[in-house]
C-alpha positions in Angstrom: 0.0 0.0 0.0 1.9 3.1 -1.3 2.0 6.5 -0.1 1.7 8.8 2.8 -1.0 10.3 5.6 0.9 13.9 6.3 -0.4 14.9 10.4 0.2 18.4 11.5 -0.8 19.3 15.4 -1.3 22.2 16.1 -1.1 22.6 19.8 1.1 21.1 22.5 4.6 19.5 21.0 3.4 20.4 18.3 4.7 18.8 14.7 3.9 17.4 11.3 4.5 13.5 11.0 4.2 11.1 8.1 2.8 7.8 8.5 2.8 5.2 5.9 -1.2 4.4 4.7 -0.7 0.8 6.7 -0.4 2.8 9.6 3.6 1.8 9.7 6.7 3.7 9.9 5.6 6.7 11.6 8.5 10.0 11.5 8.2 12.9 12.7 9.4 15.6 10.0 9.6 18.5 10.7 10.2 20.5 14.4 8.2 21.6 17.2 8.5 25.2 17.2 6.2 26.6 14.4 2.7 25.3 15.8 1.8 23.7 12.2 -1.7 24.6 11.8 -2.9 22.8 8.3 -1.7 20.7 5.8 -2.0 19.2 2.3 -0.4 17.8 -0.8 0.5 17.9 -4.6 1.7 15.4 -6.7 5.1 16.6 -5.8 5.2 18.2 -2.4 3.7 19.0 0.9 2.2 22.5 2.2 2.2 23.6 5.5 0.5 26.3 7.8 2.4 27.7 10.7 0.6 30.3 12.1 2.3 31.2 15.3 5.0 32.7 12.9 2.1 33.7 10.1 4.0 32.2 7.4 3.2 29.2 5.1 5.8 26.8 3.8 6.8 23.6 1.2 9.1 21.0 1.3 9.6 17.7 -0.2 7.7 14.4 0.7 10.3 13.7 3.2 10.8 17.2 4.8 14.0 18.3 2.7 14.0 21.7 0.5 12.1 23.7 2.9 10.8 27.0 1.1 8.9 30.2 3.0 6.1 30.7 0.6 4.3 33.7 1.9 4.5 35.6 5.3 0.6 36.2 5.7 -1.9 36.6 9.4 -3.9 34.2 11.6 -5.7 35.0 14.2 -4.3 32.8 16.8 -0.9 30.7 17.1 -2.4 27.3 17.4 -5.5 26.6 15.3 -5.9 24.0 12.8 -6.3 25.3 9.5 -8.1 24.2 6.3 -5.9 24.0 3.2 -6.2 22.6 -0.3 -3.6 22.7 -3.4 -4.3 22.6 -7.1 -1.4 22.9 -9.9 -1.6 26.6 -9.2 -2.8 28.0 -6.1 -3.0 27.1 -2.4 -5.8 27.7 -0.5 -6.2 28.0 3.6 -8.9 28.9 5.4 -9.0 30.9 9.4 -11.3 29.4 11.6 -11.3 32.8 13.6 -10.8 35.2 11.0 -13.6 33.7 9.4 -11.7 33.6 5.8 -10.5 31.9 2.9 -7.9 33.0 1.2 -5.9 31.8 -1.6 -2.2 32.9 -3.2 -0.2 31.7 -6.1 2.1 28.2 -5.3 4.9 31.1 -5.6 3.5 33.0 -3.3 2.4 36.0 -5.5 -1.3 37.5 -5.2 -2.7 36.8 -1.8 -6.4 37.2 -2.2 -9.1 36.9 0.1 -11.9 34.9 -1.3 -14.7 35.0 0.9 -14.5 37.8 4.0 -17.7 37.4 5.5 -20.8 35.1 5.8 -18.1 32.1 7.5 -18.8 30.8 11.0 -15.5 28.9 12.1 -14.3 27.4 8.8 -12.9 24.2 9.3 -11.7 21.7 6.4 -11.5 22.5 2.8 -10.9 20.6 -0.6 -10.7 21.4 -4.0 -11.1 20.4 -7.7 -10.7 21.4 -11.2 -13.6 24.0 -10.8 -14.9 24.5 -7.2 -13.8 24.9 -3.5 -15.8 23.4 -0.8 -15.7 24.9 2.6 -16.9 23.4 6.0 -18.5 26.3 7.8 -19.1 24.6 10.9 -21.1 27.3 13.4 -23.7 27.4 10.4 -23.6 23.7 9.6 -23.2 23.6 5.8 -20.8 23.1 3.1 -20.1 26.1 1.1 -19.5 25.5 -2.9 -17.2 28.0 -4.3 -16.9 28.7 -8.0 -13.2 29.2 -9.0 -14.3 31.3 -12.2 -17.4 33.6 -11.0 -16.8 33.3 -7.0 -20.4 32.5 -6.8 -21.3 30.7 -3.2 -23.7 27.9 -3.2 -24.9 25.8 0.3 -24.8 22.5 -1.0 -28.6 21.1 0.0 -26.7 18.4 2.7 -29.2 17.9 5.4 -28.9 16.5 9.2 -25.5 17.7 9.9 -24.7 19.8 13.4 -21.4 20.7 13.4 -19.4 19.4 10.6 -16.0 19.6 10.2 -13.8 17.8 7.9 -14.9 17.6 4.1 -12.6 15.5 1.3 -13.6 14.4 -2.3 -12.6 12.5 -5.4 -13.7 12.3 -8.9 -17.4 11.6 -8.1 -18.0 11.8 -4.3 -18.0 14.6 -1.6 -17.4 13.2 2.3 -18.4 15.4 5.3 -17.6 14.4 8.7 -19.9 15.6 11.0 -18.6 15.6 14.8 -22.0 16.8 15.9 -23.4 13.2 14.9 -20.5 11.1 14.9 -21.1 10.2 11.0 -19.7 10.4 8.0 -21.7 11.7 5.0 -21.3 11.2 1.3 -22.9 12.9 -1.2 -22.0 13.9 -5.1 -20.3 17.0 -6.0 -23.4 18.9 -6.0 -24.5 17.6 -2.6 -27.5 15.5 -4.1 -28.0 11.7 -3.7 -26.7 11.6 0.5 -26.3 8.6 2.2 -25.0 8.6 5.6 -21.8 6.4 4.7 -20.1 5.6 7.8 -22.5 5.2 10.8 -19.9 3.9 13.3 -17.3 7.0 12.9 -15.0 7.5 15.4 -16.2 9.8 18.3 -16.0 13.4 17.1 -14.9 12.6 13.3 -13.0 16.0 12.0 -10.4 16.7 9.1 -10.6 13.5 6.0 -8.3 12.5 3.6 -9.0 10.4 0.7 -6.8 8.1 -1.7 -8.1 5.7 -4.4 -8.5 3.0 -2.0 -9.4 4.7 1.5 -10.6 7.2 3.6 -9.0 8.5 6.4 -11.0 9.7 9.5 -8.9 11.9 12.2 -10.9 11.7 15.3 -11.2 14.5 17.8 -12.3 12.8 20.8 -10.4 9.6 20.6 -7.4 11.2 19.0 -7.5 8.1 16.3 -6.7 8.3 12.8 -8.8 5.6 11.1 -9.0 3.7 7.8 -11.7 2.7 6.0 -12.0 1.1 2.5 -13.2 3.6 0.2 -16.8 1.6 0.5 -17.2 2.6 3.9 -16.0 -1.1 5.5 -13.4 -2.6 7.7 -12.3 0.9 9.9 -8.5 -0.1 10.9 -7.3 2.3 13.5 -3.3 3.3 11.9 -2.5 5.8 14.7 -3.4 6.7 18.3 -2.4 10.1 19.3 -3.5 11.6 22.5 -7.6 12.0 23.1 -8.7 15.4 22.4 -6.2 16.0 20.2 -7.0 18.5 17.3 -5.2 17.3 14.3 -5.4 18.3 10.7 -4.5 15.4 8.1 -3.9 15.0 4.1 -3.1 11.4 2.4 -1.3 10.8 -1.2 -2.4 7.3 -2.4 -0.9 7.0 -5.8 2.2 4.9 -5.8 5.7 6.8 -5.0 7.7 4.5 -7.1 9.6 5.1 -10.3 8.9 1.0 -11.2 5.3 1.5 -11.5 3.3 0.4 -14.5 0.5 2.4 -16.0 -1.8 1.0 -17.9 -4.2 3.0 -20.7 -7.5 2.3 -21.3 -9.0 5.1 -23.7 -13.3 5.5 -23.5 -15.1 7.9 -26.0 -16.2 9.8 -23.4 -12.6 11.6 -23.5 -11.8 10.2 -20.5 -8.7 7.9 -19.3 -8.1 5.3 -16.6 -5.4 4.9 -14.7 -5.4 1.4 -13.4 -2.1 1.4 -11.2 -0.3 -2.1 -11.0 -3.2 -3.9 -12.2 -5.0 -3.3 -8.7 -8.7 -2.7 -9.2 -8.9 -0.7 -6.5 -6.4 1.9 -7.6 -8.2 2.4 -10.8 -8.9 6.8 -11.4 -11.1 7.7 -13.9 -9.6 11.8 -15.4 -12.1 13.3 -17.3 -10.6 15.8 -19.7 -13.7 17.9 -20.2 -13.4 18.9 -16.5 -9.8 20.1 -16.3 -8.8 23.6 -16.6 -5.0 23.5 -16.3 -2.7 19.8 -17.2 0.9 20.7 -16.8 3.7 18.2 -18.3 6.7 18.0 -16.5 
């Protein structure tokens, strides 16, 4: 099982770790000064909040090649902060600011995306076109269109206080600690199902691969695996209960062996079926992509 769950903790010692998705080889990579507030991942590094020095950083998969991207505010030193990447732009949200903001993987052009109308923003996730935004105090999901900024509440119903939102190419998952559930729904919020019944207690921040979903729970201080069909939760860390924890995972295999096979569909669409694993098979629909960089 290839790849990485990335854990940054915010308060106490505080750190960001790496475990492998098995739950093995946990390292701690990087030190306990900065109180790391959020992170997440591209398909070739790892960003980081840390806002007791306001600044936000990069580095490699392992740690190494640190770069300062922006020196920006938070409100506090030690809360956990929302973040999402796409090829371009890194987004991060304040939980007591009340704002999402977004600047160039650079760091050029900091812009605030939404200022107002936020009640503790918690979790956020991204795709080709939209942002989604856990606003927890007014339990909802906020859709964000990247081209118009136009904000939608996705029509999710039942939640309390969610907290952690994650997606992939068909499904949206909202944790909702007020329930103890986890939700799924499709990227317009239609068609919900509650997914995972017997969450964790006080589910918050998700990650999803392929294969799995990650639950970070509040009360327990568990990070969880599930199959990405909701079955057979395997509990891959156990950090202190009560602790508040933001996490991001990167499923596809890290090796430069692996075989990729093609399978073209007229629906301008191709598969990627990793190894010849079913379950790592991801479907990229060309119609939805706005930027495909080459390197």
């Amino acid at each position: 099982m290839d790849g990485f769950v990335y854990i940054a903790i915010p308060t106490g010692v505080s750190t960001i770790d790496r475990i492998d998705l098995d739950g093995n080889n946990l390292l701690e990579l990087l030190h306990p000064i900065r109180k790391y507030g959020g992170v997440a991942l591209d398909f070739k590094k790892v960003y980081y909040t840390a806002p007791a020095i306001s600044k936000i950083f990069s580095s490699n998969y392992d740690g190494s090649n640190e770069v300062e991207i922006l020196t920006t505010t938070f409100s506090v030193n030690d809360i956990t902060t929302g973040m999402a990447v796409d090829s371009t732009t890194i987004y991060f949200a304040d939980e007591l600011l009340n704002t999402v903001r977004k600047v160039d993987l650079n760091g050029d052009n900091e812009t605030t995306l939404i200022s107002s109308g936020l009640d503790l923003p918690f979790q956020i996730a991204v795709n080709s076109t939209h942002l989604f935004i856990v606003d927890a105090n007014n339990a909802r999901i906020v859709k964000l269109d990247l081209i118009t900024n136009v904000q939608t509440t996705l029509p999710i119903t039942g939640i309390t206080f969610p907290v952690g939102v994650a997606l992939d190419l068909n499904f949206l998952y909202v944790s909702d600690a007020g329930s103890d559930k986890i939700i799924r729904t499709d990227l317009n919020g239609d068609n919900q199902t509650d997914f995972i019944n017997t969450s964790p207690r006080s589910p918050g921040f998700l990650a999803v691969t392929p294969t799995s979903l990650f639950v970070a729970a509040f009360s327990d201080g568990d990070i969880v695996r599930y199959d990405i069909d909701g079955q057979n939760p395997v509990t891959i860390e156990d950090f202190l209960p009560l602790s508040d924890f933001a996490i991001a995972a990167i499923g596809l295999p890290l090796s430069l062996d692996t075989r990729f096979d093609f399978d073209f569909n007229p629906k301008s669409e191709i598969r990627f079926d990793f190894d010849n694993n079913p379950k790592s098979e991801i479907a990229v629909d060309f119609t939805d992509i706005r930027t495909v960089g080459v390197t």
